[in-house]
N, C-alpha and C positions, 0 to 999 in steps of 0.2 A: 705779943703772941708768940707761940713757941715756933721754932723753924722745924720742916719734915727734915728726918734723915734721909741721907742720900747715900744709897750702896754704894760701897767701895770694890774694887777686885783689882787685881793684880796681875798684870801681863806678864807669860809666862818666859816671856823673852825676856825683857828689859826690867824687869822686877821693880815696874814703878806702880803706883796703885791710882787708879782712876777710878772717875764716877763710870760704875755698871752701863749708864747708857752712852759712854764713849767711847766700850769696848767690845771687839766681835767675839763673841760665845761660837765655839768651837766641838758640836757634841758628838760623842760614840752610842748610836743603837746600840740595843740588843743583840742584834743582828750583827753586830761591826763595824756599821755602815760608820763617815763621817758627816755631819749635814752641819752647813752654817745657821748657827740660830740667832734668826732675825728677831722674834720677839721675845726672848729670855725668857722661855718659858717650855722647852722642849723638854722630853722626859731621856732621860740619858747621862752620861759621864760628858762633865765638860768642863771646856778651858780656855779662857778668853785671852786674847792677844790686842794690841794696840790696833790700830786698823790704818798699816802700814808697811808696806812690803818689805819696808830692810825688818821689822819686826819678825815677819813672817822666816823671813830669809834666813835670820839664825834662830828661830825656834829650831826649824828645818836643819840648819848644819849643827848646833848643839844638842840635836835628838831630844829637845824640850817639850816638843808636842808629843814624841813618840811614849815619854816614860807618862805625860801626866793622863794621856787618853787611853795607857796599854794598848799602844795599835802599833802595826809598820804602816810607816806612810811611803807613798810613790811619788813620782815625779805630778802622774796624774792627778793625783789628790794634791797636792803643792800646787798647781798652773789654775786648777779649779779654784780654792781658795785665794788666790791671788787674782783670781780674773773678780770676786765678787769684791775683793779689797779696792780695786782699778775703779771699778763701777761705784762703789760709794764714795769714793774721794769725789771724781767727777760728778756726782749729784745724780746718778741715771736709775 
């Protein structure tokens, strides 16, 4: 029997390529907004990252998330995506 393909994608931090559903989808609205996308399926500009805070940490200090979203990110949009990273490690 033939096997399903499994998406691939590639963290924008650490440029290792994972299975789609072991990575967190990062999208830009319309509007500008950033929103974590939990079901891979949001309509927007997006960028998946490992789902791991030193991940996070140097998208953040290498401005990785900045070029691939076209956005400025804040501290606030940093502590937010990090607080939903904490949360899914911990299983909550």
């Amino acid at each position: 029997m033939k096997q399903k393909k499994i998406p691939m994608r590639m963290c924008i931090a650490c440029r290792e390529s994972k299975p789609k559903k072991e990575l967190i989808r990062i999208v830009k609205n319309k509007e500008g907004e950033l929103n974590v996308d939990t079901t891979g399926k949001m309509p927007g500009r997006g960028a998946y990252l490992c789902p791991s805070v030193e991940c996070l940490e140097r998208a953040f200090k290498t401005k990785a998330l900045q070029r691939a979203l076209e956005v400025n990110m804040t501290e606030e949009m940093l502590s937010e995506i990090k607080r939903i990273i904490l949360r899914r490690e911990l299983g909550v």
